[in-house]
Backbone bond lengths (Angstrom), bond angles and torsions (degrees), N, CA, C in turn:
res aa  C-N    CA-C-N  psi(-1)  N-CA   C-N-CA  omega(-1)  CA-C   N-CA-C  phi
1 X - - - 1.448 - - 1.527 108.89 -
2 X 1.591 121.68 132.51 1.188 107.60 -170.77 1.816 97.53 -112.09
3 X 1.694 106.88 126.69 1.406 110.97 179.39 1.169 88.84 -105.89
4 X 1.527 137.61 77.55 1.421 120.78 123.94 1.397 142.98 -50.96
5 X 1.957 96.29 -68.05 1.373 89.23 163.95 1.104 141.74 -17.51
6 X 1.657 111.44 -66.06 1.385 109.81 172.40 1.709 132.48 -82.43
7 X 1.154 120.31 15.63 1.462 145.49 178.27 1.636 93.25 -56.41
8 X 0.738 136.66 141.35 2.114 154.07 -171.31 1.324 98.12 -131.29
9 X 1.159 109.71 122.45 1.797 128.97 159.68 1.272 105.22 -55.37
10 X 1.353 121.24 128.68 1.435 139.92 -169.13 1.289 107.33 -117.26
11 X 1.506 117.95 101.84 1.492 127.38 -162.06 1.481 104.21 -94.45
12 X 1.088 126.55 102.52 1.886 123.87 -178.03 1.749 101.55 -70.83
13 X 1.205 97.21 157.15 1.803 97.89 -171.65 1.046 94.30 -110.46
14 X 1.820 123.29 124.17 1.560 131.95 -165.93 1.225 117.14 -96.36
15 X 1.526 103.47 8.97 1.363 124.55 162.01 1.901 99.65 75.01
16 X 1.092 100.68 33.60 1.711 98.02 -174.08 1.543 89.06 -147.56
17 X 1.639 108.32 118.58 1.262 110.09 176.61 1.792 124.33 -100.47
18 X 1.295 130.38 107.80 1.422 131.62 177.26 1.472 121.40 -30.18
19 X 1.078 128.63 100.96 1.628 138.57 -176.39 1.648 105.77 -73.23
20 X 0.893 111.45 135.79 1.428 116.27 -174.26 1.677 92.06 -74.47
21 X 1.243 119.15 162.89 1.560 142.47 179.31 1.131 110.50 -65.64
22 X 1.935 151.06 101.80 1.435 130.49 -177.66 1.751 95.19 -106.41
23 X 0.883 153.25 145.40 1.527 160.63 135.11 1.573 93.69 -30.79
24 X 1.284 141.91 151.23 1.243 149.63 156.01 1.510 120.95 -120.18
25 X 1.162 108.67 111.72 1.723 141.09 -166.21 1.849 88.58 -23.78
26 X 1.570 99.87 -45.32 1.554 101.46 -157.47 1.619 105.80 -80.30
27 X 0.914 104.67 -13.07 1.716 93.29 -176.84 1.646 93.16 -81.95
28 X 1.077 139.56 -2.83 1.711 123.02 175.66 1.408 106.82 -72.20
29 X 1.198 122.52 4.18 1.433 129.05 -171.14 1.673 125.63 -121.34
30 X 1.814 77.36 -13.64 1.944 85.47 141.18 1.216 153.19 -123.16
31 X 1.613 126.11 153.32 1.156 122.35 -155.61 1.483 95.85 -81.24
32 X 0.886 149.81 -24.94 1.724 147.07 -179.83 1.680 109.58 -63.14
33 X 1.567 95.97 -32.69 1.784 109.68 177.10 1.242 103.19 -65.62
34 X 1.453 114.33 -54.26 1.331 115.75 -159.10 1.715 118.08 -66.37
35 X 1.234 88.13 -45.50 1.475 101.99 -178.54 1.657 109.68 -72.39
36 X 1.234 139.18 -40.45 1.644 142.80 139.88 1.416 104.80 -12.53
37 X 1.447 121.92 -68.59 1.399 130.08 -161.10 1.801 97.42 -70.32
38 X 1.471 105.09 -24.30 1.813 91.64 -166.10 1.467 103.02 -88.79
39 X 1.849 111.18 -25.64 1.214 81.19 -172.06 1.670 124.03 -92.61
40 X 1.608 101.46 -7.07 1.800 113.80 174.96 2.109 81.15 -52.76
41 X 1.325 130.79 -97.96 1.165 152.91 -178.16 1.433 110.78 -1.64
42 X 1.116 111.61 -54.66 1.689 114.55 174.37 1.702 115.93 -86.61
43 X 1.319 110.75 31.01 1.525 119.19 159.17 1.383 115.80 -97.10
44 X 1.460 113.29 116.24 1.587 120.56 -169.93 1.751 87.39 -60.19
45 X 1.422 118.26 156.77 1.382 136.13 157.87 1.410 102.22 -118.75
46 X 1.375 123.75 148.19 1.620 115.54 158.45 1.581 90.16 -113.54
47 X 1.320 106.39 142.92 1.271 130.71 164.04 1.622 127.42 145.79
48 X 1.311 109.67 -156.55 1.666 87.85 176.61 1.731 119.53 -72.51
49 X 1.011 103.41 161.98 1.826 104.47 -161.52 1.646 107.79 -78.53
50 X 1.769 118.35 -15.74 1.477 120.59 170.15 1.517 103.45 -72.83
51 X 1.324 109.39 -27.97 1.811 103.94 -159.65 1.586 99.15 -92.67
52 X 1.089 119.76 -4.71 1.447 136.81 -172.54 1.549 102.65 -89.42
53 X 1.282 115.41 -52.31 1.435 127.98 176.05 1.592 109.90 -54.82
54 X 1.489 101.75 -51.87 1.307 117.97 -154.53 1.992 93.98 -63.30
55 X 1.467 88.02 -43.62 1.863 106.39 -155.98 1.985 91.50 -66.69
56 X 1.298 127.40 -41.11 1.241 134.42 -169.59 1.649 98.00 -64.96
57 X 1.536 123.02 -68.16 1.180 135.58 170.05 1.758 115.11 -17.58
58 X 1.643 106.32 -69.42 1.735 113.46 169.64 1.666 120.78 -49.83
59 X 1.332 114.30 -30.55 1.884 125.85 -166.81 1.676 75.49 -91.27
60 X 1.430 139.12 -77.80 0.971 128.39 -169.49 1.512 122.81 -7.13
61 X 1.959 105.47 -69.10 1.765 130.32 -142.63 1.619 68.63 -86.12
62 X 1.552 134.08 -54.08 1.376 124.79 -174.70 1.132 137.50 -17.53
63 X 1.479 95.59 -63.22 1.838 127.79 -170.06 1.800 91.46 -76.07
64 X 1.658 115.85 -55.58 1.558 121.45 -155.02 2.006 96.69 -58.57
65 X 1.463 113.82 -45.45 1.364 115.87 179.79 1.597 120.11 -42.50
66 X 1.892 106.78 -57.28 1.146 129.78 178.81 1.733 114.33 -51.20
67 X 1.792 100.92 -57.53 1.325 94.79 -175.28 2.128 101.92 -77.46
68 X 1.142 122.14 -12.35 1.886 111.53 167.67 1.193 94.06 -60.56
69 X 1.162 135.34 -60.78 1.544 114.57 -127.94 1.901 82.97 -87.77
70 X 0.975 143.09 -8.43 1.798 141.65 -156.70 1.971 81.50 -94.27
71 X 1.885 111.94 -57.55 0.948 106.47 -159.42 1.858 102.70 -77.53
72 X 0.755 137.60 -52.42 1.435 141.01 -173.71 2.089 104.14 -25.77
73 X 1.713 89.65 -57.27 1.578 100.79 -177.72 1.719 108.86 -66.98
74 X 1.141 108.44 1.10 1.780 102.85 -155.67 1.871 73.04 -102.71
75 X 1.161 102.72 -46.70 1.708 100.86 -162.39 1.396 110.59 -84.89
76 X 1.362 123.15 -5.69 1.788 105.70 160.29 1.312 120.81 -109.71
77 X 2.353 101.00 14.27 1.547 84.78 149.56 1.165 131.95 -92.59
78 X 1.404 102.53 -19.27 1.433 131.15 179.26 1.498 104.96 -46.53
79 X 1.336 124.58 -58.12 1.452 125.86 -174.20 1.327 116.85 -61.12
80 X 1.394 118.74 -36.29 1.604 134.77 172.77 1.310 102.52 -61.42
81 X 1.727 130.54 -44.44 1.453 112.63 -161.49 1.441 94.55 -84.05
82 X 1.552 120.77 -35.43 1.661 117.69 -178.46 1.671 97.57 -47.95
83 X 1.161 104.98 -82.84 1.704 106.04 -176.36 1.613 126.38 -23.01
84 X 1.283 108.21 -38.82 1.495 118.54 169.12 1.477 107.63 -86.70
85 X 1.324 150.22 -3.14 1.536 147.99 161.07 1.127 112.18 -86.15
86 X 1.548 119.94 -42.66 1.133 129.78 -154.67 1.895 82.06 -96.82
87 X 1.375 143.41 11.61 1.479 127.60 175.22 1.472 87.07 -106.90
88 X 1.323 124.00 -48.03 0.952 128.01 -166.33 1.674 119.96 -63.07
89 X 1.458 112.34 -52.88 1.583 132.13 144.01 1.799 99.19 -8.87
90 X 1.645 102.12 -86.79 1.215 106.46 -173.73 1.242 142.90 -78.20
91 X 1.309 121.50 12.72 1.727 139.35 115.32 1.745 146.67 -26.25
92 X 1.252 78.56 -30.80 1.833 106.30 -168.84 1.357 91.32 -99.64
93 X 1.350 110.87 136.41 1.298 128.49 169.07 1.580 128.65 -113.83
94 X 2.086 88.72 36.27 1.629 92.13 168.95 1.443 138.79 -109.68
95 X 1.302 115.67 160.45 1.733 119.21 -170.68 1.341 112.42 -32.39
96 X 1.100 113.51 126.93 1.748 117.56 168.26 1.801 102.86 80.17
97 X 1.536 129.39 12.75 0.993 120.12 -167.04 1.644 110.22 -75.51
98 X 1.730 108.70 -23.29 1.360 117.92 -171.02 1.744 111.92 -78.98
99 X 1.210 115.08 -12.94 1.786 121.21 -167.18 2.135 69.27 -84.48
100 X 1.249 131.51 -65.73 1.531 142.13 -170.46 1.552 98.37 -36.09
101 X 1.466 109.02 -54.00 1.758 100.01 -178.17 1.343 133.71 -105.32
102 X 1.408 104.08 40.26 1.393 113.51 -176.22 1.809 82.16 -135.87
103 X 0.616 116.53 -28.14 1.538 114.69 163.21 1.487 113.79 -59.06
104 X 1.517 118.64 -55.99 1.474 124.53 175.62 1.442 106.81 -60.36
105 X 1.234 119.70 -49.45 1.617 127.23 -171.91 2.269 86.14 -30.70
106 X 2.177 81.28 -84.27 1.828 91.65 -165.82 1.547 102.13 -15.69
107 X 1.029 114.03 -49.75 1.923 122.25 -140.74 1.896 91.09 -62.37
108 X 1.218 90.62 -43.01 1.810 104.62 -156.97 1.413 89.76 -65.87
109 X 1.766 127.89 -64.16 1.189 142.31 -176.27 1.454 126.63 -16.03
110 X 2.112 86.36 -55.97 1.231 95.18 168.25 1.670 145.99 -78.27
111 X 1.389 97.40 -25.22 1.271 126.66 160.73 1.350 104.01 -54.91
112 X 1.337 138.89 -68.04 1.556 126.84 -167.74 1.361 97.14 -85.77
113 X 1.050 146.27 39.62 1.552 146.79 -174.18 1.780 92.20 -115.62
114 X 1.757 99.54 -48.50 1.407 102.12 -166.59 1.710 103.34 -83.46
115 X 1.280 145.94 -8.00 1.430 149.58 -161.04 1.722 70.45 -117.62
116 X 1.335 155.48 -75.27 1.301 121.45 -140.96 2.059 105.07 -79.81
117 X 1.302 103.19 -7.56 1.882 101.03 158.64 1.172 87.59 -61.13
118 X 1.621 129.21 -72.71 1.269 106.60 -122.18 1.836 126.66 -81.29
119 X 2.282 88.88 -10.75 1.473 114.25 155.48 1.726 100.67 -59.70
120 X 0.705 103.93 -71.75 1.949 106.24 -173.46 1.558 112.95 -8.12
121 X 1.724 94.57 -57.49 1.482 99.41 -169.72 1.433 122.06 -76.49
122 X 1.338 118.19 -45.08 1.294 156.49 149.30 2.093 86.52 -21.53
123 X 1.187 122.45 -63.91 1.482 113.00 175.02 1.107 114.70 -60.93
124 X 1.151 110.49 -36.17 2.222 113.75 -158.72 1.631 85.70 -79.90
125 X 1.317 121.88 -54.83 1.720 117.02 -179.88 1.892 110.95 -31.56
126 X 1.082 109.46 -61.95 1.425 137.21 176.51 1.415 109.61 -52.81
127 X 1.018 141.02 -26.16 1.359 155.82 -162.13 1.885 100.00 -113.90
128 X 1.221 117.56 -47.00 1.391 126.15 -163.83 2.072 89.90 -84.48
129 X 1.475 117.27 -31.46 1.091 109.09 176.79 1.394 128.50 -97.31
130 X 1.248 102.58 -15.77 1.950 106.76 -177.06 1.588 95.08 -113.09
131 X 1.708 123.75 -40.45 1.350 93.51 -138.51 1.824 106.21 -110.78
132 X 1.156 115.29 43.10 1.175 132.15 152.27 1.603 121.68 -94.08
133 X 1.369 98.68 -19.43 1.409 82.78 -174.90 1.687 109.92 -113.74
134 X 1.362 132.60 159.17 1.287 128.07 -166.91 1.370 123.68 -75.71
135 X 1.396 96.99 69.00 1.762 114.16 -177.29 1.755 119.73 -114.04
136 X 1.229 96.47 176.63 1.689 104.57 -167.73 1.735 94.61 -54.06
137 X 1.372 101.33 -50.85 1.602 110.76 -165.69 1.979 115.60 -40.84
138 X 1.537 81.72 -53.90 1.746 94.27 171.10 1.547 125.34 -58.30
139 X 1.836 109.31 -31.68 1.717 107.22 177.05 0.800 118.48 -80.23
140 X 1.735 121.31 -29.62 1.810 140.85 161.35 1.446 90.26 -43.46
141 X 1.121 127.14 -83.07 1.922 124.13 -160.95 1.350 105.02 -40.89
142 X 1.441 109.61 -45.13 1.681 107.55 -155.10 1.226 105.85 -76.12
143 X 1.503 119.99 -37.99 1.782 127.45 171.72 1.079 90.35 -30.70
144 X 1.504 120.09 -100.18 1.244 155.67 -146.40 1.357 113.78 -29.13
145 X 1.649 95.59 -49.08 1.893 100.84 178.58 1.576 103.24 -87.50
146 X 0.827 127.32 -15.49 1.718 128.62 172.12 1.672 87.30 -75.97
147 X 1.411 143.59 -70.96 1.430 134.69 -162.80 1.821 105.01 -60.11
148 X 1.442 108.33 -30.66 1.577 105.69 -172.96 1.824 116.50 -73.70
149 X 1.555 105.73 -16.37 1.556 131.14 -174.41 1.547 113.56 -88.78
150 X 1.630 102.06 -19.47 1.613 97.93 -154.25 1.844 97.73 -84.32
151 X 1.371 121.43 128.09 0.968 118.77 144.13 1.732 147.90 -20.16
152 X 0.716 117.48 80.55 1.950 100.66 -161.80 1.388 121.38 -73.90
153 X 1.393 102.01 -24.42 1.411 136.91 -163.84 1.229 153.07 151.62
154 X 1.364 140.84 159.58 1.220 137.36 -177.78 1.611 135.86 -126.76
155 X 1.282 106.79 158.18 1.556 105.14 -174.09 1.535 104.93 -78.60
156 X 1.012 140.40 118.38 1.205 133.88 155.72 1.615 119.12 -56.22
157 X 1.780 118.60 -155.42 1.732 113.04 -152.84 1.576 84.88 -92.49
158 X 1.605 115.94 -28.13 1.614 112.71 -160.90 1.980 95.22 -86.42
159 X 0.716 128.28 -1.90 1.425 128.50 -153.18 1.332 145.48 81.34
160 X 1.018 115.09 27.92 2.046 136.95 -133.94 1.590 75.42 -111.96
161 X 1.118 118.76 124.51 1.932 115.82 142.93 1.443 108.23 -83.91
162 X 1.389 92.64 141.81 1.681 106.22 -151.78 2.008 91.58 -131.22
């Protein structure tokens, strides 16, 4: 007897789960983003104007994935080589070296300015998904800032921790 017909595709779990697509607050603050998004967007489609939307939308999350994951790696080497110029910079004890490391500082500033957005959001996501509801995730947070708040003790007038 041949049970094909009814034979079911047997999907093995590759143990790697597909993350849905989030926009990240911090890429509105780049020009490589921006210009990515204009030029998928300004490609005429002919056809119906939902499938047009729909079809722009997929090339969009496409291109935005490709160019994160290129820029993410480009920008936490970037911070490593600043950090190592800017140690090295401020080692040297030559003329004009300080106009050189206050220049590196900005550079660095901004660089971890844009990775602590993109931690920021990366928390609020995490927070908007676990910690409303009455889970481990939410009593872990709440400990933590109740242990980070608690007083332990104090110096008194003679110097005594009390």
């Amino acid at each position: 007897m041949d049970i094909s017909p009814f034979a079911r595709p047997c999907h093995l779990y590759s143990g790697r789960v597909k993350r849905r697509f989030h926009f990240e607050e911090c890429w509105a603050d780049e020009v490589e983003c921006s210009g990515l998004v204009k030029r998928v967007w300004d490609v005429e489609d002919v056809g119906h104007h939902m499938h047009d939307l729909v079809s722009k939308i997929r090339k969009c999350t496409d291109q935005l994935k490709v160019w994160y994951t290129r820029t993410k790696r480009d920008r936490q080497r970037e911070i490593l080589k600043k950090q190592v110029v800017l140690c090295e910079a401020s080692k040297s004890n030559q003329i004009g070296s300080w106009e050189n490391i206050r220049a590196l500082e900005r550079e660095l500033d901004v660089l971890l300015t844009k990775e602590e957005i993109f931690w920021h959001q990366q928390s609020r996501e995490n927070w908007l998904q676990w910690g409303d509801k009455n889970t481990k995730y939410f009593h872990v947070q709440a400990l933590s800032k109740r242990a980070r708040n608690t007083i332990k003790g104090i110096y008194d007038d003679n110097g005594m921790w009390k």
